[in-house]
CHARMM-style PDB file with segment names, atoms N, HN, CA, C and O in Angstrom:
ATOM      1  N   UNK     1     235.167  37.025 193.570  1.00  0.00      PROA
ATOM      2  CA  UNK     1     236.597  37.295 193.462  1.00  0.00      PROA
ATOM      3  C   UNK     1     236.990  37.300 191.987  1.00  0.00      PROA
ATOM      4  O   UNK     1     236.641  36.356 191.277  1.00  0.00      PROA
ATOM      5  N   UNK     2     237.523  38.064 191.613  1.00  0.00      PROA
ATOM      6  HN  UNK     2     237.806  38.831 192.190  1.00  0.00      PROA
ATOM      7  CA  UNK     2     238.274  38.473 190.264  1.00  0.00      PROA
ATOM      8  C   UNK     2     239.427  36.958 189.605  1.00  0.00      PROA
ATOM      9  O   UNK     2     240.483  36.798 190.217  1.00  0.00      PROA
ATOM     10  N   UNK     3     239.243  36.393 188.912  1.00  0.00      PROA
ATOM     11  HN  UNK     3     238.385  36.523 188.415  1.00  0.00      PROA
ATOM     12  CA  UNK     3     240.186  35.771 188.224  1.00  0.00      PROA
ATOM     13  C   UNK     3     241.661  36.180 187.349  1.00  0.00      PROA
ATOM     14  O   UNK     3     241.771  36.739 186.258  1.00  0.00      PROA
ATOM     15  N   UNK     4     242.223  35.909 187.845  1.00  0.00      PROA
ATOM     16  HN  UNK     4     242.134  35.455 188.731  1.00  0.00      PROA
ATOM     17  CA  UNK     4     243.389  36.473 187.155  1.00  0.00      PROA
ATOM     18  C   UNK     4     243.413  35.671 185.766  1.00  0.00      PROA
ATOM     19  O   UNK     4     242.711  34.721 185.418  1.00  0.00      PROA
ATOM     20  N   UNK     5     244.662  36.491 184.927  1.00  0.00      PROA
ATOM     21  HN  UNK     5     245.232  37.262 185.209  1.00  0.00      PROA
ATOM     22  CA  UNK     5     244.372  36.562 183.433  1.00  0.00      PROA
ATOM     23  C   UNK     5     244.392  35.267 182.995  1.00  0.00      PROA
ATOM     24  O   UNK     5     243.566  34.871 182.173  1.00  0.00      PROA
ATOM     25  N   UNK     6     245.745  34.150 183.719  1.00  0.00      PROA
ATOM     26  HN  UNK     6     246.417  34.471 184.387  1.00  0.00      PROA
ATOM     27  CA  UNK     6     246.291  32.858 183.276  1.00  0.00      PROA
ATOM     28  C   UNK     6     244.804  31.835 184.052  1.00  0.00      PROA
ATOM     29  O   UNK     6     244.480  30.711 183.671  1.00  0.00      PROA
ATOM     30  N   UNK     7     244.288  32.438 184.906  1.00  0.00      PROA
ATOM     31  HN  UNK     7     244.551  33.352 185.216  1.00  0.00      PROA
ATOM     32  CA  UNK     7     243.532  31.402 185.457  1.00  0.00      PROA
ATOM     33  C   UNK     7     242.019  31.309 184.667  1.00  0.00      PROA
ATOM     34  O   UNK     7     241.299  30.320 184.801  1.00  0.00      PROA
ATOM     35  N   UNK     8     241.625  32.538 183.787  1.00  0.00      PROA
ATOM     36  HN  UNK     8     242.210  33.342 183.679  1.00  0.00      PROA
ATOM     37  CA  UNK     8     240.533  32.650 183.210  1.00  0.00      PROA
ATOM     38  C   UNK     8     240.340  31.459 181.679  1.00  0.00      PROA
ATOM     39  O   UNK     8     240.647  31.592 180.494  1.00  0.00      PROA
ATOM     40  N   UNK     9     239.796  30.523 182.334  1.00  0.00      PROA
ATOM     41  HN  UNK     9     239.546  30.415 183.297  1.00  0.00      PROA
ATOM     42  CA  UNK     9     239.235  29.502 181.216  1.00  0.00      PROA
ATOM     43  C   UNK     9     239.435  29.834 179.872  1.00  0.00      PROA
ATOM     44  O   UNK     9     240.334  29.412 179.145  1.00  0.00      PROA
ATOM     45  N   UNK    10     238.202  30.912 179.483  1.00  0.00      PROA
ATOM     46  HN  UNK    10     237.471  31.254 180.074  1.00  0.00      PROA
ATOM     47  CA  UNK    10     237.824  31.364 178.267  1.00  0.00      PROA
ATOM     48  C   UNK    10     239.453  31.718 177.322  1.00  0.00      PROA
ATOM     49  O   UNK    10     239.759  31.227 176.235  1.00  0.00      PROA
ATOM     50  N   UNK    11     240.187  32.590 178.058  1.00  0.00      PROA
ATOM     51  HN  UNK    11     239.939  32.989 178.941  1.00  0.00      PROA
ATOM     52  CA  UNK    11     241.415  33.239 177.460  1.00  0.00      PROA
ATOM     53  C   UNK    11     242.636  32.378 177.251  1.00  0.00      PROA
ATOM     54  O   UNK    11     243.609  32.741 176.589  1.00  0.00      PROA
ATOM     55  N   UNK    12     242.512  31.108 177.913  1.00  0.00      PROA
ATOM     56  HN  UNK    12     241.722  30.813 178.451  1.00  0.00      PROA
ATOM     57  CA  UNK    12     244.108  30.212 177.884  1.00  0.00      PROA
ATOM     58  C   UNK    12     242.998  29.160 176.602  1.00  0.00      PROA
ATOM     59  O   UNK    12     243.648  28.566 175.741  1.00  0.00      PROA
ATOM     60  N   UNK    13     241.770  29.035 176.567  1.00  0.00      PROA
ATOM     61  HN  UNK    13     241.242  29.518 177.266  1.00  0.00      PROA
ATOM     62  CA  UNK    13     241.207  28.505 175.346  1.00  0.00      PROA
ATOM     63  C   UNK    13     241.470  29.014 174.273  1.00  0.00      PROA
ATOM     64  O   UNK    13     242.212  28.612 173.377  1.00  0.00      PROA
ATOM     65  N   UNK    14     240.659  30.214 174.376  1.00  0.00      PROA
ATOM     66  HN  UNK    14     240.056  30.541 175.105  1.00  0.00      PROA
ATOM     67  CA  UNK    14     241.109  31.384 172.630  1.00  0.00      PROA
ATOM     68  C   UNK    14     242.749  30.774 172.696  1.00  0.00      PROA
ATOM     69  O   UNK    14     243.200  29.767 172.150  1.00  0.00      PROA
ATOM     70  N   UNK    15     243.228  31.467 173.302  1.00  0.00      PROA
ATOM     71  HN  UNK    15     242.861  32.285 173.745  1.00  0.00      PROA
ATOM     72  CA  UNK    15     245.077  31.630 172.778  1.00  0.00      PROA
ATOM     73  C   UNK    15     245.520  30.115 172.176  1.00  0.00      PROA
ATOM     74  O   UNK    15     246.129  30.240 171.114  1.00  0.00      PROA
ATOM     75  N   UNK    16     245.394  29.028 172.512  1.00  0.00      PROA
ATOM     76  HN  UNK    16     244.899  28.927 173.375  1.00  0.00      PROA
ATOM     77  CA  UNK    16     245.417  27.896 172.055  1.00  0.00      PROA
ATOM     78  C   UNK    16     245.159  27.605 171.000  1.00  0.00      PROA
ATOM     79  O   UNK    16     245.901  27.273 170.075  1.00  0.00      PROA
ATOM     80  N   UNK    17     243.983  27.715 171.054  1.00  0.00      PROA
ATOM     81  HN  UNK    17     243.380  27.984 171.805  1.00  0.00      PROA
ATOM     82  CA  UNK    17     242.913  27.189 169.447  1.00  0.00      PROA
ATOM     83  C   UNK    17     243.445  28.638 168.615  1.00  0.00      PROA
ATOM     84  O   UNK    17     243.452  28.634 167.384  1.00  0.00      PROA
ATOM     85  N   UNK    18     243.670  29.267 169.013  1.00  0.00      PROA
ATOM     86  HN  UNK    18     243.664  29.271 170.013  1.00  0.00      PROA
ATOM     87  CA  UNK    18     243.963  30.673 167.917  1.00  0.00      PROA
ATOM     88  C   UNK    18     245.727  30.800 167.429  1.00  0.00      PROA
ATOM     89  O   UNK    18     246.286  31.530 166.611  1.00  0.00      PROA
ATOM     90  N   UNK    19     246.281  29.646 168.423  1.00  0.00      PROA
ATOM     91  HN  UNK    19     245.828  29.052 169.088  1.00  0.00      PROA
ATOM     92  CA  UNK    19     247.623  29.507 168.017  1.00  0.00      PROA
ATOM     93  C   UNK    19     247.786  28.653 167.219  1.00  0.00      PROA
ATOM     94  O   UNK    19     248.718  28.746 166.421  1.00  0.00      PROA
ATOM     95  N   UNK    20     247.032  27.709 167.207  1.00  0.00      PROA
ATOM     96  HN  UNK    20     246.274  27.633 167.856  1.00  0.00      PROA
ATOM     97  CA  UNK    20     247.266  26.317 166.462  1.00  0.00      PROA
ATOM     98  C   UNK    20     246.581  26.979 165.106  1.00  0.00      PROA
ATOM     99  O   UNK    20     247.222  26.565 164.139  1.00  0.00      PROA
ATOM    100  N   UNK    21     245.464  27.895 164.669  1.00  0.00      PROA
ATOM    101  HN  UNK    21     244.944  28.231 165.454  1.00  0.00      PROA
ATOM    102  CA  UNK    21     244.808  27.999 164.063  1.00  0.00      PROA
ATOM    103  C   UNK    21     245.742  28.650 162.672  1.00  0.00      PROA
ATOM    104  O   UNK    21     246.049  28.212 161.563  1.00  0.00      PROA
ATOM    105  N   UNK    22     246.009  30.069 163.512  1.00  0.00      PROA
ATOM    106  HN  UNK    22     245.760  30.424 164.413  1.00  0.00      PROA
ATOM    107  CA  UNK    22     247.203  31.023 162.918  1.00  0.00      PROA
ATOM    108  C   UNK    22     248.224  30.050 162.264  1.00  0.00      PROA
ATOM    109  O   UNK    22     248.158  30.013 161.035  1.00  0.00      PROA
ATOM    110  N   UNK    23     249.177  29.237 162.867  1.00  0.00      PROA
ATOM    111  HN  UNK    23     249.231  29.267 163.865  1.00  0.00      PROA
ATOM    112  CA  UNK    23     249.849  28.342 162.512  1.00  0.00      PROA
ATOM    113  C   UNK    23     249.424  27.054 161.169  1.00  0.00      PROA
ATOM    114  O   UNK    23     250.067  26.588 160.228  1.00  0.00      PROA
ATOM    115  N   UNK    24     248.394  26.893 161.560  1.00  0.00      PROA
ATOM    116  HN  UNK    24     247.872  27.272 162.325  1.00  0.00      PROA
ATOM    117  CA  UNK    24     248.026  25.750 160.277  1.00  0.00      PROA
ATOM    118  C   UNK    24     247.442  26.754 158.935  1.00  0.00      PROA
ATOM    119  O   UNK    24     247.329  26.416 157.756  1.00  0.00      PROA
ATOM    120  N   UNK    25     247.166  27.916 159.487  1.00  0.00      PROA
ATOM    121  HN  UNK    25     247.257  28.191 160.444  1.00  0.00      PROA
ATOM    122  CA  UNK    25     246.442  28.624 158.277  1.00  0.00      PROA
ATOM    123  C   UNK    25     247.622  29.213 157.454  1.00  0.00      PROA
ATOM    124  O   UNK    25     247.827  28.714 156.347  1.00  0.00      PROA
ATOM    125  N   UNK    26     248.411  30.218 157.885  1.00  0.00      PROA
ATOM    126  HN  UNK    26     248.244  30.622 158.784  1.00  0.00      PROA
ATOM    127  CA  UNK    26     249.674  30.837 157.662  1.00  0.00      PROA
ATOM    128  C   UNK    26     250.808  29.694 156.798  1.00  0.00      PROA
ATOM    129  O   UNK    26     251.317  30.154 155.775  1.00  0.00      PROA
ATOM    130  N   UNK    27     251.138  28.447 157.145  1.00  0.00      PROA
ATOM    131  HN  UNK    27     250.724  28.074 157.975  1.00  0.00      PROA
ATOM    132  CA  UNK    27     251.842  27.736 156.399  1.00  0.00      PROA
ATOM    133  C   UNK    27     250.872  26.938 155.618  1.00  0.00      PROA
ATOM    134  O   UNK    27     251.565  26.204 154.912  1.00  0.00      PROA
ATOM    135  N   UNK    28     249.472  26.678 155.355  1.00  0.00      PROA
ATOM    136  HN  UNK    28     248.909  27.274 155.928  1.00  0.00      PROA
ATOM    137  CA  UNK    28     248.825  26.104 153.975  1.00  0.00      PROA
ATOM    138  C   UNK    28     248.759  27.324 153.303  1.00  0.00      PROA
ATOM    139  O   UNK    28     248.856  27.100 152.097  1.00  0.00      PROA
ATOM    140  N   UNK    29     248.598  28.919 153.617  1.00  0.00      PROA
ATOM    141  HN  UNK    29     248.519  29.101 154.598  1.00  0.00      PROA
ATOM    142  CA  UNK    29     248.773  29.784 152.695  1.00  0.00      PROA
ATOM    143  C   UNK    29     250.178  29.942 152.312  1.00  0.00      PROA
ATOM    144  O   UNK    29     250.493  30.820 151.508  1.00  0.00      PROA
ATOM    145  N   UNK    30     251.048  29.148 152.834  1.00  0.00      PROA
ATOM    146  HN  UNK    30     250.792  28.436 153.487  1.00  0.00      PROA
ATOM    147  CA  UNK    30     252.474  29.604 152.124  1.00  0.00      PROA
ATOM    148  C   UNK    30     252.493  28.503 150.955  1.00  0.00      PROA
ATOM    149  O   UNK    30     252.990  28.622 149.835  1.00  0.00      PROA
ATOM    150  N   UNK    31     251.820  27.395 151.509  1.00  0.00      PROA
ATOM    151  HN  UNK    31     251.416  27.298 152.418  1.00  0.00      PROA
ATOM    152  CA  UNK    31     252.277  26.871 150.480  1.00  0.00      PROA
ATOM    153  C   UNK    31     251.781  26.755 149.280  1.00  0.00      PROA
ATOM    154  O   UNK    31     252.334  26.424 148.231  1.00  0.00      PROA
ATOM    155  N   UNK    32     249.775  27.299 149.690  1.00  0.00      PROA
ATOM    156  HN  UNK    32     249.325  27.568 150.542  1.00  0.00      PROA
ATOM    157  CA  UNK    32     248.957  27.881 147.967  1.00  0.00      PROA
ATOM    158  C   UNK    32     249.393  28.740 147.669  1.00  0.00      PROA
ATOM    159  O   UNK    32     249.654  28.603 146.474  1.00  0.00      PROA
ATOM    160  N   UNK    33     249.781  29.956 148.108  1.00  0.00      PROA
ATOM    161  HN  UNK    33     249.569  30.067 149.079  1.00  0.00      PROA
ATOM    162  CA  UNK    33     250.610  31.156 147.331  1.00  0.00      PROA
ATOM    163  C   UNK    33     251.627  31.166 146.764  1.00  0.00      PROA
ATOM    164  O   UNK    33     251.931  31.807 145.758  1.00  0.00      PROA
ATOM    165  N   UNK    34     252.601  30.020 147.737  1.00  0.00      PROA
ATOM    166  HN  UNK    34     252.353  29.499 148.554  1.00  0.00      PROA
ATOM    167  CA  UNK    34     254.521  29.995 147.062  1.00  0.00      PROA
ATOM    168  C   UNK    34     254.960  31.708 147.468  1.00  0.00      PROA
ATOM    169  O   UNK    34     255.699  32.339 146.712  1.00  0.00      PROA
ATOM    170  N   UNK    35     254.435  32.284 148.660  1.00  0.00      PROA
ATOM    171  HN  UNK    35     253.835  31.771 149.274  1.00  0.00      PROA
ATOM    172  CA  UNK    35     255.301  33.311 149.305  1.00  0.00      PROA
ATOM    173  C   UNK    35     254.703  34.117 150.051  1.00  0.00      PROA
ATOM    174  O   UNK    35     253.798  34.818 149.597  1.00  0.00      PROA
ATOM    175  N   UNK    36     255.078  34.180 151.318  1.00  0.00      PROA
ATOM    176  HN  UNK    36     255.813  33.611 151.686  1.00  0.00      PROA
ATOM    177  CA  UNK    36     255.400  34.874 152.635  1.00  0.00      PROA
ATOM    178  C   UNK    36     254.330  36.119 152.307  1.00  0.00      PROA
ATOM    179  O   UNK    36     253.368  36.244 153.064  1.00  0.00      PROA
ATOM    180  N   UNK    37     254.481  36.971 151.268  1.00  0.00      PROA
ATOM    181  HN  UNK    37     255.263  36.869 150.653  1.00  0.00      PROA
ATOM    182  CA  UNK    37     253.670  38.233 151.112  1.00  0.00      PROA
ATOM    183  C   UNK    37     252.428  38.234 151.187  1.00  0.00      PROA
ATOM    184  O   UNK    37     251.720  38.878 151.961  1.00  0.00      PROA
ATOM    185  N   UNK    38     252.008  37.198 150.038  1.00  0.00      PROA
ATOM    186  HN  UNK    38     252.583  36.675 149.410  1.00  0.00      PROA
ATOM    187  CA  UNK    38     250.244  36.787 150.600  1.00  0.00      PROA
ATOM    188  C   UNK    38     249.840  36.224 151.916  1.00  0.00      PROA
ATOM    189  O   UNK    38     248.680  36.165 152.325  1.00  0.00      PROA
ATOM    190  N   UNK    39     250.793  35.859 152.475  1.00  0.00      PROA
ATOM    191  HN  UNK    39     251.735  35.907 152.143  1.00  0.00      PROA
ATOM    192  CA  UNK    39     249.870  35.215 153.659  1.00  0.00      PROA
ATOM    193  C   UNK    39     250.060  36.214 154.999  1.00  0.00      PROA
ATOM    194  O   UNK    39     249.736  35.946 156.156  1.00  0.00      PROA
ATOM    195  N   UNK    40     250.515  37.115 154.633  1.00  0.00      PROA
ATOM    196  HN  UNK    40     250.779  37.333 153.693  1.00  0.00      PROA
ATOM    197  CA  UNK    40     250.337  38.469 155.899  1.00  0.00      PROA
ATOM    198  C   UNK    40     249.100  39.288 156.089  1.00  0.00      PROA
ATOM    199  O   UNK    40     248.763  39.926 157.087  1.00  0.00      PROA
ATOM    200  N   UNK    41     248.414  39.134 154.805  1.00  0.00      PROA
ATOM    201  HN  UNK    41     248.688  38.615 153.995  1.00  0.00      PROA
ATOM    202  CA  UNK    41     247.211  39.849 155.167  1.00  0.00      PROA
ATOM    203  C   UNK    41     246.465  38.532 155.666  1.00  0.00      PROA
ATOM    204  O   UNK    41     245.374  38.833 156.152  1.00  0.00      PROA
ATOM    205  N   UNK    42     246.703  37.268 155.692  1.00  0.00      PROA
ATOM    206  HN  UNK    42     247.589  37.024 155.298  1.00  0.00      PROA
ATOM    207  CA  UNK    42     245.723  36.179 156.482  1.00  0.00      PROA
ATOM    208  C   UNK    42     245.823  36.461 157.906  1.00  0.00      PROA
ATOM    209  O   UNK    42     245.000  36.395 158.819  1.00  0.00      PROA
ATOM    210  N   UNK    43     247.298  36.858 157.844  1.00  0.00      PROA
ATOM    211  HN  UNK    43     247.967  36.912 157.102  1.00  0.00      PROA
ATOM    212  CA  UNK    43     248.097  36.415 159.895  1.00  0.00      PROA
ATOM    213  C   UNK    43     247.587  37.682 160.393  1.00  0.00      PROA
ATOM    214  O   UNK    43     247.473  37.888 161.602  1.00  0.00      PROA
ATOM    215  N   UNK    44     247.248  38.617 159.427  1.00  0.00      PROA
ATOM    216  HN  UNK    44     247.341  38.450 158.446  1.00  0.00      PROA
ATOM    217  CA  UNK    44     246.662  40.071 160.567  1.00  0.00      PROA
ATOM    218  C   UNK    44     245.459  40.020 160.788  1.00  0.00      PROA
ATOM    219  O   UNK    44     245.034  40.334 161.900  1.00  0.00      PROA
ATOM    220  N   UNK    45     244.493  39.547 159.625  1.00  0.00      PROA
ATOM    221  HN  UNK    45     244.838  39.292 158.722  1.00  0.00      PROA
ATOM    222  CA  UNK    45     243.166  38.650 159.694  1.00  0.00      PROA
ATOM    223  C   UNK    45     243.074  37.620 160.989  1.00  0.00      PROA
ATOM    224  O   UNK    45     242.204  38.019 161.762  1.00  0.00      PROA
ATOM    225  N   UNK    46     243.536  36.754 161.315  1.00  0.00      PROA
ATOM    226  HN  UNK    46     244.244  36.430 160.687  1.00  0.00      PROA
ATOM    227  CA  UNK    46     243.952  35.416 162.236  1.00  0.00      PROA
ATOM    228  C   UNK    46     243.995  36.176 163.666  1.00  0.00      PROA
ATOM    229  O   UNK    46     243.289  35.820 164.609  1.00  0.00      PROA
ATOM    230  N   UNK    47     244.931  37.297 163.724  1.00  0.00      PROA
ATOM    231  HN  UNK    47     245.504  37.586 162.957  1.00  0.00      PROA
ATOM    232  CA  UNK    47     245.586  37.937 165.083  1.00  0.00      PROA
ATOM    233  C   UNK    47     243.904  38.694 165.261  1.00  0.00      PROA
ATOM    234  O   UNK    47     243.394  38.791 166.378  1.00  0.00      PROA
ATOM    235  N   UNK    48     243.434  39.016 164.426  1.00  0.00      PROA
ATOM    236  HN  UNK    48     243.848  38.937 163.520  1.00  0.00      PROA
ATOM    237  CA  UNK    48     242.106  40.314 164.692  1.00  0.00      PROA
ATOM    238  C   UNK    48     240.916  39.546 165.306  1.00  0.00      PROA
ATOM    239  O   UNK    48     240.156  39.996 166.164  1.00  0.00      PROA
ATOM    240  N   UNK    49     240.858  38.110 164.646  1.00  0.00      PROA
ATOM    241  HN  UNK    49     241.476  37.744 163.950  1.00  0.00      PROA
ATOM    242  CA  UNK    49     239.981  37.297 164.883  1.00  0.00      PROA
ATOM    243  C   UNK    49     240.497  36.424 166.154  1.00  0.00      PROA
ATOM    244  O   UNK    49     239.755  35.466 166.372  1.00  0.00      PROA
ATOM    245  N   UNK    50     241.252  36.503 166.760  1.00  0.00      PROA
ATOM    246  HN  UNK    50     241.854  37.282 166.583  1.00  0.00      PROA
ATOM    247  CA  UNK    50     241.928  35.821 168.086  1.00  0.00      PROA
ATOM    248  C   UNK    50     241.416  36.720 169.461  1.00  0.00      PROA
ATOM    249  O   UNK    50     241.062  36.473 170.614  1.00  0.00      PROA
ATOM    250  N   UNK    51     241.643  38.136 168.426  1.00  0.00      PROA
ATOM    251  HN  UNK    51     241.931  38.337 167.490  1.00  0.00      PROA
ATOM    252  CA  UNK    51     240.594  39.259 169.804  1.00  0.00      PROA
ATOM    253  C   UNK    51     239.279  39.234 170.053  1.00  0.00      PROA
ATOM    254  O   UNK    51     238.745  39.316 171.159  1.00  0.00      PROA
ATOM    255  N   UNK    52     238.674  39.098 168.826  1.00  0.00      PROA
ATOM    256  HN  UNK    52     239.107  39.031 167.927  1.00  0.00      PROA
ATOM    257  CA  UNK    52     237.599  39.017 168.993  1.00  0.00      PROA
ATOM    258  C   UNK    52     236.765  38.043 169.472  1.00  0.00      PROA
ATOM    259  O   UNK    52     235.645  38.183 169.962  1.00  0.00      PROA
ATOM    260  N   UNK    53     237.640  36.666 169.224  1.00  0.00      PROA
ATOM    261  HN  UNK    53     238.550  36.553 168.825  1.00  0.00      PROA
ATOM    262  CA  UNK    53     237.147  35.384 169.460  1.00  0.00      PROA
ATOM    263  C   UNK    53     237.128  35.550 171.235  1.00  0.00      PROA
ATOM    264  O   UNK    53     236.580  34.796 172.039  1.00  0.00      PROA
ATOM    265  N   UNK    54     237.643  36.361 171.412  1.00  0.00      PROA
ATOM    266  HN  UNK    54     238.088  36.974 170.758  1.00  0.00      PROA
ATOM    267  CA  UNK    54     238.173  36.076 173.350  1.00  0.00      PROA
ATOM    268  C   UNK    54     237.076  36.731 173.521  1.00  0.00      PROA
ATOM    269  O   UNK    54     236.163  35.929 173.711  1.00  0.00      PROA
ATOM    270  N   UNK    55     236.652  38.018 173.550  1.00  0.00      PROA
ATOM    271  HN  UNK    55     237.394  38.671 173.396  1.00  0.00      PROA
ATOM    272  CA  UNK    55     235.326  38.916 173.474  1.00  0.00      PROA
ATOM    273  C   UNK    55     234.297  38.345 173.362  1.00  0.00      PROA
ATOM    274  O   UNK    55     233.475  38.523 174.260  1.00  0.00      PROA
ATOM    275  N   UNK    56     233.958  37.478 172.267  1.00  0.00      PROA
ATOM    276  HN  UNK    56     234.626  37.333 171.537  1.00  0.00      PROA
ATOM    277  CA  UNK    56     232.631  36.221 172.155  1.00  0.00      PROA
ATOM    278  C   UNK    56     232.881  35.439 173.015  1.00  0.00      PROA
ATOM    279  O   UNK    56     231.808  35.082 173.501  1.00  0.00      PROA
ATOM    280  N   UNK    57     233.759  34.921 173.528  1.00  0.00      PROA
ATOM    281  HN  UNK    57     234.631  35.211 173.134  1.00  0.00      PROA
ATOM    282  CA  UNK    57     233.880  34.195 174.523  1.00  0.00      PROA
ATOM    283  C   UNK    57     233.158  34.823 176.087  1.00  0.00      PROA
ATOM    284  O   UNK    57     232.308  34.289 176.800  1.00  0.00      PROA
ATOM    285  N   UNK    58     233.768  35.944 176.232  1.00  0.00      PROA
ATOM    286  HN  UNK    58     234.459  36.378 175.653  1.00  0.00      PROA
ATOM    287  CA  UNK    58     233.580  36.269 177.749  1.00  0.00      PROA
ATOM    288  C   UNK    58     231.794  37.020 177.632  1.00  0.00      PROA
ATOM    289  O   UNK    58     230.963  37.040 178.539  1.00  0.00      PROA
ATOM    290  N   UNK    59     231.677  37.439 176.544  1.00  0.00      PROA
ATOM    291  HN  UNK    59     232.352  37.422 175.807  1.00  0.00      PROA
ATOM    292  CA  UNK    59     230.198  37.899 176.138  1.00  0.00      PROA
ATOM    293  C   UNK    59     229.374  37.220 176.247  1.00  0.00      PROA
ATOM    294  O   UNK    59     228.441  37.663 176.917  1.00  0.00      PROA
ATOM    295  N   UNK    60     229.218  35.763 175.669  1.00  0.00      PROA
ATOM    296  HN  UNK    60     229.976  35.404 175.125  1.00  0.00      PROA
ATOM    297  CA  UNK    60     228.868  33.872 175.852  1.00  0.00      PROA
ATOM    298  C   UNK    60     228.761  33.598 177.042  1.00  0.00      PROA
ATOM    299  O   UNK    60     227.816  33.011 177.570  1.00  0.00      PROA
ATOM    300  N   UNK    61     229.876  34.068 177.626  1.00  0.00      PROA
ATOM    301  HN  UNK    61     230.643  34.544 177.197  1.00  0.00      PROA
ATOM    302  CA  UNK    61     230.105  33.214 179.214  1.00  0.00      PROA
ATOM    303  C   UNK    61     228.977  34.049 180.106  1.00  0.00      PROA
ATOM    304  O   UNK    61     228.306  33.492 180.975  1.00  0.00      PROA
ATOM    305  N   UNK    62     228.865  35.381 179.795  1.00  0.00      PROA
ATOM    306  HN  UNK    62     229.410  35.834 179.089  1.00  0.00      PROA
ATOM    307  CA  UNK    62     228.323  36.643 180.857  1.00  0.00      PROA
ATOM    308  C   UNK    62     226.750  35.818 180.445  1.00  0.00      PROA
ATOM    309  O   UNK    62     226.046  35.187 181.233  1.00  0.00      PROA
ATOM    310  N   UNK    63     226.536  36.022 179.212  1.00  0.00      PROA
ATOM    311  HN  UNK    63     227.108  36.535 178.572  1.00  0.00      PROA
ATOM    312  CA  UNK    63     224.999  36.032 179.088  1.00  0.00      PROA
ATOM    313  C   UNK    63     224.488  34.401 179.185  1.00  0.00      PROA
ATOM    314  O   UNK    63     223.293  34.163 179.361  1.00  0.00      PROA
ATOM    315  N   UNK    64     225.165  33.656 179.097  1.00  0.00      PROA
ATOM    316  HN  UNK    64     226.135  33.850 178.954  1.00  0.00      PROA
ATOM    317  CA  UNK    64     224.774  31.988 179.550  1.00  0.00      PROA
ATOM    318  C   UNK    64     224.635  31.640 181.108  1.00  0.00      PROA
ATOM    319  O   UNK    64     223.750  30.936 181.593  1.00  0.00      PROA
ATOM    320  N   UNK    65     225.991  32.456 182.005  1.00  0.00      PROA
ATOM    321  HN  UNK    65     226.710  33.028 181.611  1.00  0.00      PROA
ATOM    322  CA  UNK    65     225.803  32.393 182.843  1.00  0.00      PROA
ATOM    323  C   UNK    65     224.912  32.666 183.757  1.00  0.00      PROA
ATOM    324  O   UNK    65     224.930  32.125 184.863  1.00  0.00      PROA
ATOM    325  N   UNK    66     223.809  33.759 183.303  1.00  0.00      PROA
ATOM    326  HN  UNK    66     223.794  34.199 182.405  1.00  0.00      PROA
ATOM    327  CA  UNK    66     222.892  34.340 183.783  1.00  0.00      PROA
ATOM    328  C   UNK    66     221.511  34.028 183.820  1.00  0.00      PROA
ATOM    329  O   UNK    66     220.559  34.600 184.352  1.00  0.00      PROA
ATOM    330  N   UNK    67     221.605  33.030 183.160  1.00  0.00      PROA
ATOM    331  HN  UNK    67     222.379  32.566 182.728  1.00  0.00      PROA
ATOM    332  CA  UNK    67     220.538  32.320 182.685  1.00  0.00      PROA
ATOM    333  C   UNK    67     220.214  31.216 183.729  1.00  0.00      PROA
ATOM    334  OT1 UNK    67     219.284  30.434 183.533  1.00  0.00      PROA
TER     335      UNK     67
END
């Protein structure tokens, strides 16, 4: 049976750890830079790596599980 999106382990993990992550990274770059402009290319960096992190995740899960 198919898991729906909120019930899938892997994805309510990423979003968590990738929220808290974004968040602590984004305001210590505000405050080594002293402004908002530098730390946008981190938060689009952060958001790219939140997709991908979910992808290693379910990729991890497929090929461990099989084992």
């Amino acid at each position: 049976m198919k898991k729906k999106l909120y019930e899938d382990e892997a994805f309510i993990k990423v979003i968590v750890w990738r929220v808290l992550s974004i968040v602590f990274c984004t305001l210590l770059g505000r405050l080594w830079f002293g402004d908002w402009h530098a730390t946008f290319f981190g938060f689009v960096i952060s958001v790219t790596l939140t997709i991908m992190h979910y992808y290693f995740e379910k990729i991890w899960e497929h090929f461990y599980n099989k084992v």
